[in-house]
C-alpha positions as CSV (number, residue, x, y, z in Angstrom):
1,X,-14.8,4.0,9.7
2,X,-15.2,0.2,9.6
3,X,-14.2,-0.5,5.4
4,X,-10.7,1.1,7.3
5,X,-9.7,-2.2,8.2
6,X,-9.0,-3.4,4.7
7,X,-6.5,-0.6,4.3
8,X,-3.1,-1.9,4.4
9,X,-1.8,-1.3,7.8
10,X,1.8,0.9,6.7
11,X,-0.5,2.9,4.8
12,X,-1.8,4.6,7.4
13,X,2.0,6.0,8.3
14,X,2.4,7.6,4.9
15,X,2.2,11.4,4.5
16,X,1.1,12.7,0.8
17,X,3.5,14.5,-0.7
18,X,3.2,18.2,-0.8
19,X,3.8,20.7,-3.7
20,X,5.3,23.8,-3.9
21,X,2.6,26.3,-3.6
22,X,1.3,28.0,-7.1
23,X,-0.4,31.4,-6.4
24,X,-1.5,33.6,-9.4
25,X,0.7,36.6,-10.0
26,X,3.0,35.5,-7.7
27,X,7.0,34.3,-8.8
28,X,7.0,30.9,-8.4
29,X,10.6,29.8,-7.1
30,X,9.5,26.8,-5.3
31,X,9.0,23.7,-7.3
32,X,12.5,23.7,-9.4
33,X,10.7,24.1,-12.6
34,X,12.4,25.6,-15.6
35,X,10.8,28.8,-15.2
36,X,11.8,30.0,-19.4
37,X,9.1,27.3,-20.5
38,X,9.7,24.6,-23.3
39,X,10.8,25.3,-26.8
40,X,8.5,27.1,-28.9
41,X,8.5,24.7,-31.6
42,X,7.2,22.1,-28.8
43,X,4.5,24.6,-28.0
44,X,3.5,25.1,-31.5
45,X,3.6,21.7,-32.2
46,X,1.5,20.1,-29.6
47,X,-1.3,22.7,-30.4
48,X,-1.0,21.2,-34.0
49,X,-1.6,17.8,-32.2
50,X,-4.3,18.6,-29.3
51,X,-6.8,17.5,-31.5
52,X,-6.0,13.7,-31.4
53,X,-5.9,12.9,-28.0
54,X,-8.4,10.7,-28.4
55,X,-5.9,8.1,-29.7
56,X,-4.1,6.0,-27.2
57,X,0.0,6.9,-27.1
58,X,1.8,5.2,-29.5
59,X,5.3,6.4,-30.4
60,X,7.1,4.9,-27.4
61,X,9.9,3.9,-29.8
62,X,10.6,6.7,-32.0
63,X,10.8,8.9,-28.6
64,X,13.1,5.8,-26.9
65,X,15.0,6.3,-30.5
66,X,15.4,10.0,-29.5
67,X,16.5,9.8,-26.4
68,X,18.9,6.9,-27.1
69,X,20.1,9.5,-29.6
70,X,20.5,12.1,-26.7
71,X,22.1,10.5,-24.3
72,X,24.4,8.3,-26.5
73,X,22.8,4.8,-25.9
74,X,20.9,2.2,-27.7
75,X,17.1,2.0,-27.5
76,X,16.7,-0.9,-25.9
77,X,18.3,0.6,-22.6
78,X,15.4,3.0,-22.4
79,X,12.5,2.9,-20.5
80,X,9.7,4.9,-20.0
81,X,8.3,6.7,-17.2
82,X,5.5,9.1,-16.5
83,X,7.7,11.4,-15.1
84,X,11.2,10.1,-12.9
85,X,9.1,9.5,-9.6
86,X,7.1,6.8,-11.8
87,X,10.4,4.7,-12.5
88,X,11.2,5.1,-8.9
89,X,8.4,3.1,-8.0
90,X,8.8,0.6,-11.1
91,X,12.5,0.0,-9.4
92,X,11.0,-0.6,-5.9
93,X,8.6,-3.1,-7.2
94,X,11.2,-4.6,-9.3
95,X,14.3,-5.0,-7.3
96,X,14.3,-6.7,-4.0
97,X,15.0,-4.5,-1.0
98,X,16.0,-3.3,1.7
99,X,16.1,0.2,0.4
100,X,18.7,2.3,1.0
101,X,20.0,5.9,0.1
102,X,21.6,9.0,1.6
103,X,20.5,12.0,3.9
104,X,19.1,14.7,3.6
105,X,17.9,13.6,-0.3
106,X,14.4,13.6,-2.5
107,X,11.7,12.7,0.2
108,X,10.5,10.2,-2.4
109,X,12.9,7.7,-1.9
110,X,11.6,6.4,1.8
111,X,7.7,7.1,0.4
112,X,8.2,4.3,-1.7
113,X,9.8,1.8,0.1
114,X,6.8,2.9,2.5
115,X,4.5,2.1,0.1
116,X,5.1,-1.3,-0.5
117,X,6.2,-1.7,2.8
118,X,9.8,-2.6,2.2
119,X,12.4,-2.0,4.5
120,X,14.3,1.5,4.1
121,X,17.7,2.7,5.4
122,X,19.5,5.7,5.4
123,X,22.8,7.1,5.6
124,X,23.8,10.5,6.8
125,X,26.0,12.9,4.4
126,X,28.9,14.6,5.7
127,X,28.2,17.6,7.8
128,X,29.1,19.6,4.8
129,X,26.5,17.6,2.7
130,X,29.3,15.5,0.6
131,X,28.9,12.0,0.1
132,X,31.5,9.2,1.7
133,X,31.2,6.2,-0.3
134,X,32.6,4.0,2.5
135,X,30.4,4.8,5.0
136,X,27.4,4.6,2.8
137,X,28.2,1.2,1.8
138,X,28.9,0.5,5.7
139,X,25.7,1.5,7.3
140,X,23.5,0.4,4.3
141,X,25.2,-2.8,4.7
142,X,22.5,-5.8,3.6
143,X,20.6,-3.2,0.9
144,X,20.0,-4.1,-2.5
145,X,18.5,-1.2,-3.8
146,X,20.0,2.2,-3.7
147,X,19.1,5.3,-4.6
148,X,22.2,7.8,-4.9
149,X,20.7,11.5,-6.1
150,X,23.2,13.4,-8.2
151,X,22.8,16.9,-7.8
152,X,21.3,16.4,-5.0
153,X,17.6,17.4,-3.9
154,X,17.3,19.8,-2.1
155,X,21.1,20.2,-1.6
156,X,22.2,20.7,-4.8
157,X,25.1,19.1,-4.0
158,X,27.0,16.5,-6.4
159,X,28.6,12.5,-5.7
160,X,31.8,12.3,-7.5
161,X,31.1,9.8,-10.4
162,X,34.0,7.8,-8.6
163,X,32.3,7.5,-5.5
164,X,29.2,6.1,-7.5
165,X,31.2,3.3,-8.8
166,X,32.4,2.4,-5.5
167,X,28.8,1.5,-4.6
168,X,28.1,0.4,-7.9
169,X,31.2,-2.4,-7.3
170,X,29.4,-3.8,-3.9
171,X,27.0,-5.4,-6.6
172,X,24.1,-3.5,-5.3
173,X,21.5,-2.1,-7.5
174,X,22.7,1.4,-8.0
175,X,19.6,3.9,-9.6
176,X,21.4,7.2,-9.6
177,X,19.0,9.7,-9.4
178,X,20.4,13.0,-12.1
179,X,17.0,15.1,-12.9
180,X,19.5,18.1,-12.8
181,X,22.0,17.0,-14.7
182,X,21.5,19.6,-17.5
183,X,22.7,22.4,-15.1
184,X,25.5,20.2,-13.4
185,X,26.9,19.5,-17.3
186,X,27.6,16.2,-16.6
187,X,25.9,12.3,-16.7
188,X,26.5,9.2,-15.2
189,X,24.9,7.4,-17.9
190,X,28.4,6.0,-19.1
191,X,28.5,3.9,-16.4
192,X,25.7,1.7,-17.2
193,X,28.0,0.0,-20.0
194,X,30.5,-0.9,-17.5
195,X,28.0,-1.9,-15.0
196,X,24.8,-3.5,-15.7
197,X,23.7,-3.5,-12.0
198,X,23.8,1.1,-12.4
199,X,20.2,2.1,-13.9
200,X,20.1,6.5,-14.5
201,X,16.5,8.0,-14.1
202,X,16.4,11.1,-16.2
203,X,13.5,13.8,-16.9
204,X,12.4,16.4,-19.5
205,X,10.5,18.1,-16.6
206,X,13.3,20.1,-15.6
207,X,15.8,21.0,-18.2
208,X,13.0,20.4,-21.3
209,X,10.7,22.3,-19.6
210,X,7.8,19.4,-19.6
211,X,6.9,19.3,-16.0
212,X,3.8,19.4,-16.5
213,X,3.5,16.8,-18.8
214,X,5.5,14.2,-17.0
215,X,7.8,12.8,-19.2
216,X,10.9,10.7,-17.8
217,X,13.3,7.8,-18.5
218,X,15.4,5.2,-17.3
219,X,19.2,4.3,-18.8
220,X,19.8,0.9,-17.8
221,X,21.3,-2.4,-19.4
222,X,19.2,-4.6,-21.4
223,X,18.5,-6.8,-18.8
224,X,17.7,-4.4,-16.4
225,X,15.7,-2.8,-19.0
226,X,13.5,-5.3,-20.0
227,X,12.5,-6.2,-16.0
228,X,11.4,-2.5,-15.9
229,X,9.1,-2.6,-18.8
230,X,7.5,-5.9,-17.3
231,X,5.8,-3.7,-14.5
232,X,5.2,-0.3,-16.7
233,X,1.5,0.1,-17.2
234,X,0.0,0.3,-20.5
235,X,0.2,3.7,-22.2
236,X,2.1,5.1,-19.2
237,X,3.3,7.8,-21.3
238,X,0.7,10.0,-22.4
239,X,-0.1,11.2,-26.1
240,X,1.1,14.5,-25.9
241,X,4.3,13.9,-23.3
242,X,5.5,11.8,-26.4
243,X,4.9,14.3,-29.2
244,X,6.6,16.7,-26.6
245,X,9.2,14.9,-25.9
246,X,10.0,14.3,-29.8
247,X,9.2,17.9,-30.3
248,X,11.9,19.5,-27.5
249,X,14.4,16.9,-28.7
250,X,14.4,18.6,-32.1
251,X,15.4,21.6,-30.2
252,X,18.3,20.5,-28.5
253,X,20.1,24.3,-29.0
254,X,17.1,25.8,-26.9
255,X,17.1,23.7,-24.1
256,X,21.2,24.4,-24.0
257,X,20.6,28.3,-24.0
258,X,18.1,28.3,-21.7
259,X,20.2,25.7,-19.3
260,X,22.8,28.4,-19.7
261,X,21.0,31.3,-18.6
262,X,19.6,29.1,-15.9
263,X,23.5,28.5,-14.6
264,X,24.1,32.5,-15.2
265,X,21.1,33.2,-13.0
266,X,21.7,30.3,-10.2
267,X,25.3,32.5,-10.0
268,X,23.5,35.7,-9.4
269,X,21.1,34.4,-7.1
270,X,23.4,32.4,-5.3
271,X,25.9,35.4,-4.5
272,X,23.2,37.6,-3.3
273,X,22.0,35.1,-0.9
274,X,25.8,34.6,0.2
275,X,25.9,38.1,1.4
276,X,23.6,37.6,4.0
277,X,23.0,33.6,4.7
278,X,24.8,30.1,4.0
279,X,24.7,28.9,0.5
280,X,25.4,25.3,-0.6
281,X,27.4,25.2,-3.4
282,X,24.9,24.4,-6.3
283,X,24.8,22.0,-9.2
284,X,21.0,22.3,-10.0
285,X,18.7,24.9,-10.9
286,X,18.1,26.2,-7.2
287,X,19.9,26.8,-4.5
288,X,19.8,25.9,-0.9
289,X,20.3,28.5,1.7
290,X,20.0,28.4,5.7
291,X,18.1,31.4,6.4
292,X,18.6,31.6,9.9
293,X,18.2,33.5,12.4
294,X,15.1,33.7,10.9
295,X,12.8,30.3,10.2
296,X,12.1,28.7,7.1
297,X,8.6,29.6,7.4
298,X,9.5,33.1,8.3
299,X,11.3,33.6,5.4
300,X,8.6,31.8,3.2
301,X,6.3,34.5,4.5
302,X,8.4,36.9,3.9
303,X,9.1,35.9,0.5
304,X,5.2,35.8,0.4
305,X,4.7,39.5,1.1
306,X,7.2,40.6,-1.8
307,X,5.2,38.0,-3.9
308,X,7.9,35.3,-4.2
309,X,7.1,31.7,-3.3
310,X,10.3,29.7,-2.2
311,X,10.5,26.3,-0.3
312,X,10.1,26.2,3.3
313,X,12.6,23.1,4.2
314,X,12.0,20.6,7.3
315,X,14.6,20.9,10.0
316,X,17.0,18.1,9.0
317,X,18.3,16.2,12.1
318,X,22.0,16.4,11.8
319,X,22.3,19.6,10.4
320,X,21.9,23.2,12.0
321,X,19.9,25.4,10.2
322,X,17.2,26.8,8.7
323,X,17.0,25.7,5.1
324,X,15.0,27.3,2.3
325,X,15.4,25.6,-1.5
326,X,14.8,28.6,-3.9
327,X,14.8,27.8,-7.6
328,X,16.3,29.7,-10.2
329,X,13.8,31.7,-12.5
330,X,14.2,33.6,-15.2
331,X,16.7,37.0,-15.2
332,X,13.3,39.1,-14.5
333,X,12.3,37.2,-11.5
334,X,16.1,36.3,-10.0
335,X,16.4,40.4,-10.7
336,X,12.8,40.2,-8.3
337,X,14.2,37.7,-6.2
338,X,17.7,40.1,-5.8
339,X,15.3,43.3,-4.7
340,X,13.2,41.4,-2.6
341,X,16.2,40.2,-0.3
342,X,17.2,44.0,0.1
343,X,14.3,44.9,1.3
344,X,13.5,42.2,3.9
């Protein structure tokens, strides 16, 4: 069509990003949400406050005053983000490129750079999908954003803190990526005090339960901090994602219990699927399994047919297989998930 020509020319190469697929009364494993839902006192509560949605969001600070709490910072290193993927793009327009990060990782990571066309290089993980810090730094060489994804999507695999400061000492801007780091037990948050050039993007989508409600954050230094917030949009954060957010926080012994039944269950699952396929050591809430002989798709369709919906993976150049990412559910659909795999 003619008005084409005022699209943007890399536009054109970009490919929308693709959900898992939601099918009623179906188990949805595919989309790594926390599948025992949000605290009931947020659920409660944001009934209470449906009503005013007609006023424009305004409690950023009391929920950056929460979080700080949480995650053992001061406010001002807290920024805002409707949902992690929005503070990826507030770093890309931020931070000068090129763009680097590891492979296989979150399929987000080139789509931005894409987006505003700014150069993007990757670096392969070891065969076994571990990280080497050395040769990261060495074939990302002239980068000056990376994004380092810790557990790892799809993988599940983890980067030793260690290796993360080895980047973070090239004086690269580091954004460690830990949306699972609920179920892995650990942060890298500390290491924003010892280096201001390290900026963590956390969620509540995952842990929290607030997927749908987008609700994410960055841990950085002041500085870093305060260029973030300089390209947020206005009321980024909507009304309820902040009484949510304020809401779950109050409940920090819920999300814990449910995080632990989540580990418990990515344990079961994960030694069921052993029996038959390969199984990445996990750190998240799913785990990643190469299915083969059979086909990612194969399996999906499988899966479909027991009325299970898992994640179909690309092939990954690189790295033999056919990989599925299957998230862990609750203890009545992982005991699903179990009978289903007998009987294909």
């Amino acid at each position: 069509m003619k008005h084409m020509q005022h699209v943007k020319p890399w536009v054109s190469h970009l490919s929308p990003y693709v959900p898992g697929r939601t099918v009623g009364g179906m188990v949805k494993l595919s989309s790594n949400e926390m599948s025992y839902g949000p605290s009931p006192k947020v659920i409660s509560g944001l009934k209470r406050k449906v009503k005013e949605v007609f006023r424009y969001p305004f409690r950023d600070l009391e929920v950056k005053e929460a979080l700080a709490r949480y995650v053992r910072v001061r406010p001002e290193n807290i920024v805002l983000g409707s949902g992690s993927d929005e503070l990826l793009e507030h770093l890309v327009k931020t931070f000068h490129g090129p763009i680097a990060s590891h492979y296989p990782t979150f399929v987000e990571y080139p789509t931005w750079a894409k987006m505003h066309n700014v150069e993007y290089i990757s670096s392969s993980l070891n065969p076994d999908f571990s990280f080497d810090p050395q040769r990261f730094i060495r074939e990302t060489e002239g980068s000056r954003l990376n994004f380092l994804c810790t557990p790892n999507n799809p993988v599940g695999s983890i980067i030793d803190p260690k290796d993360i400061e080895k980047v973070a000492q090239t004086g690269r801007i580091v954004a460690v990526d830990e949306a699972y780091s609920e179920f892995w037990g650990k942060t890298l948050v500390p290491l924003v005090k010892d280096y201001p050039n390290v900026i963590v993007l956390k969620t509540m989508a995952k842990a929290f339960g607030l997927a749908g409600l987008r609700m994410g954050y960055a841990v950085a230094a002041p500085e870093a901090a305060e260029a973030l917030e300089k390209v947020r949009a206005p009321f980024n954060v909507n009304y309820l994602a902040h009484e949510a957010a304020l809401l779950a926080l109050k409940d920090l012994p819920y999300m814990r219990r449910t995080v632990k039944a989540i580990v418990r269950g990515r344990e079961i699952v994960g030694k069921a699927f052993a029996k038959r396929y390969r199984v990445v050591p996990s750190h998240a809430n799913f785990i990643f399994a190469d299915v083969s002989p059979d086909t990612p798709q194969g399996f999906f369709e499988k899966m479909m047919a027991e009325k299970i919906i898992v994640r179909p993976q690309p092939r990954f150049p690189g790295f033999p297989g056919s990989w599925v990412r299957v998230t862990i559910g609750t203890s009545a659909e992982n005991r699903k998930l179990v009978r289903a795999l007998g009987r294909i």
